[in-house]
C-alpha positions as CSV (number, residue, x, y, z in Angstrom):
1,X,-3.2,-9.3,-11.1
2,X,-3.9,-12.1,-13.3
3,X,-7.5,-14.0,-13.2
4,X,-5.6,-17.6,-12.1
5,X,-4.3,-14.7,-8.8
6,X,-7.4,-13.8,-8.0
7,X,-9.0,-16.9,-7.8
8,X,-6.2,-18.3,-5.7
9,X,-6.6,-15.4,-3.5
10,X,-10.8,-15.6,-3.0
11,X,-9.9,-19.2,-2.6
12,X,-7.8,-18.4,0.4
13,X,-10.0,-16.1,1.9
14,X,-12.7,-18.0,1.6
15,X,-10.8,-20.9,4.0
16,X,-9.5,-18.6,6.2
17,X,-13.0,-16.9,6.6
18,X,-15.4,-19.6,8.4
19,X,-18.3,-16.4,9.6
20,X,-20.6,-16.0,7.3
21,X,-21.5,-12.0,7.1
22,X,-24.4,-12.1,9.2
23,X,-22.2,-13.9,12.2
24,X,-19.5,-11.5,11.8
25,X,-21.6,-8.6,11.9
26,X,-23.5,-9.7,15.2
27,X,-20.2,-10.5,16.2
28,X,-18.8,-7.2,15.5
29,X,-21.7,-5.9,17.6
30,X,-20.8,-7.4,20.6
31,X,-18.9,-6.0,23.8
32,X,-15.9,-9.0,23.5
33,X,-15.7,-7.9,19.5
34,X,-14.8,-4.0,20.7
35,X,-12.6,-4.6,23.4
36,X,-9.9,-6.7,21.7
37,X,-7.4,-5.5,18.7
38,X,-4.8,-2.8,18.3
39,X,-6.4,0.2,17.8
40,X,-5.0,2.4,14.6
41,X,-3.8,5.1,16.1
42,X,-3.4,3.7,20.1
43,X,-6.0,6.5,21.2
44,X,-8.1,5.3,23.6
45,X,-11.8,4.4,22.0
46,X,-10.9,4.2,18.3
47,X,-12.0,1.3,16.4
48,X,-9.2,-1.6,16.7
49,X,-7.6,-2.2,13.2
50,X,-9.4,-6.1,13.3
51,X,-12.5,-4.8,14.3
52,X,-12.1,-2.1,11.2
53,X,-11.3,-5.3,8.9
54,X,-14.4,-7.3,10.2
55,X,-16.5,-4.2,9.0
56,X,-14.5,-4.7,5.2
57,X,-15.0,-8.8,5.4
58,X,-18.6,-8.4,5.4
59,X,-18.3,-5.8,2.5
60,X,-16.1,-8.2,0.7
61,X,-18.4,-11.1,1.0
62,X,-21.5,-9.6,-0.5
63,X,-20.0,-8.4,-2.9
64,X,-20.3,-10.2,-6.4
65,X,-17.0,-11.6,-7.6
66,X,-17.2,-8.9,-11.0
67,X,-16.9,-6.1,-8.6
68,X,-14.4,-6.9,-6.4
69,X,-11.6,-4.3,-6.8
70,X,-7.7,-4.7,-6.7
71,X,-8.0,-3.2,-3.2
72,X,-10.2,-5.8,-2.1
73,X,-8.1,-8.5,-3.3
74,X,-5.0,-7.0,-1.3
75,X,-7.3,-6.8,1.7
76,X,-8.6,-10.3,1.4
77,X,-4.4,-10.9,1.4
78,X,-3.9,-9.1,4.4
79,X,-6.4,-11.2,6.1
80,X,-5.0,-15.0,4.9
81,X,-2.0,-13.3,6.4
82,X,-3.5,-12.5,9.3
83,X,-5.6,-15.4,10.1
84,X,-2.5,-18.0,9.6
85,X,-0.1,-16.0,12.1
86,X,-2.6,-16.2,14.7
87,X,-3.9,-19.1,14.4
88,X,0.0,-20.3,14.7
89,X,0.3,-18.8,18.2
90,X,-2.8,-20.8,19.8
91,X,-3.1,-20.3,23.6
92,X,-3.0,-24.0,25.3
93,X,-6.1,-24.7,27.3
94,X,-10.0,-23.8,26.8
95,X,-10.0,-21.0,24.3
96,X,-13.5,-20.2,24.0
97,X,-13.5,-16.9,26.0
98,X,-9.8,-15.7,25.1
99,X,-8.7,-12.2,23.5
100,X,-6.9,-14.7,21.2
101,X,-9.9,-16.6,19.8
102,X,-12.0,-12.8,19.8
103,X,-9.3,-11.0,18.3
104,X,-9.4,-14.0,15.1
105,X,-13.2,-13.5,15.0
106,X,-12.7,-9.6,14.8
107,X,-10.9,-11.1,11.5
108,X,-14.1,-13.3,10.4
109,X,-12.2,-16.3,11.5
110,X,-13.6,-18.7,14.7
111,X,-11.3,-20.9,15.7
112,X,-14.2,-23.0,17.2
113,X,-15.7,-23.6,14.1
114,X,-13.2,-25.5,12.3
């Protein structure tokens, strides 16, 4: 992955990411934060795979850009992803306490803030 890659990737990240590390980890903390997502392997009580990413986001952000690895950079990617295809199925109506807007936040993404 080329330096030009990598910058277009953190720049996409860092749009699609609107939490700043210390929200998302108060986030993370909260009751609404656990109970949404797909958990990884459907058993009940494991960690949801959004809740997981939340946990990587805030790793991601304090991390200085010269130590960001390649697997960072394809989790960053998978998170863009992420972030776009849900915000493209927006639920009509108040959204402020949905499983839609928590799930997004689990993701380091609140649709209220933009």
């Amino acid at each position: 992955m080329d330096e030009a890659e990598k910058d277009a990737i953190r720049k996409d990240f860092n749009a699609a990411v609107n939490m700043a590390p210390a929200e998302l980890n108060k986030w993370l903390a909260s009751e609404h934060s656990q109970k949404v997502g797909w958990p990884k392997d459907r058993d009940e009580g494991e960690e949801s795979v959004g809740h997981q990413s939340g946990q990587r986001i805030i790793e991601i952000k304090r991390k200085p850009k010269a130590e960001l690895t390649d697997d960072d950079y394809q989790h960053m990617r998978k998170v863009v992803g992420y972030v776009h295809r849900h915000l493209a199925q927006r639920p009509s109506g108040d959204i402020s306490e949905t499983p839609w807007r928590f799930s997004l936040m689990n993701w380091g993404h609140d649709p209220l803030n933009d």
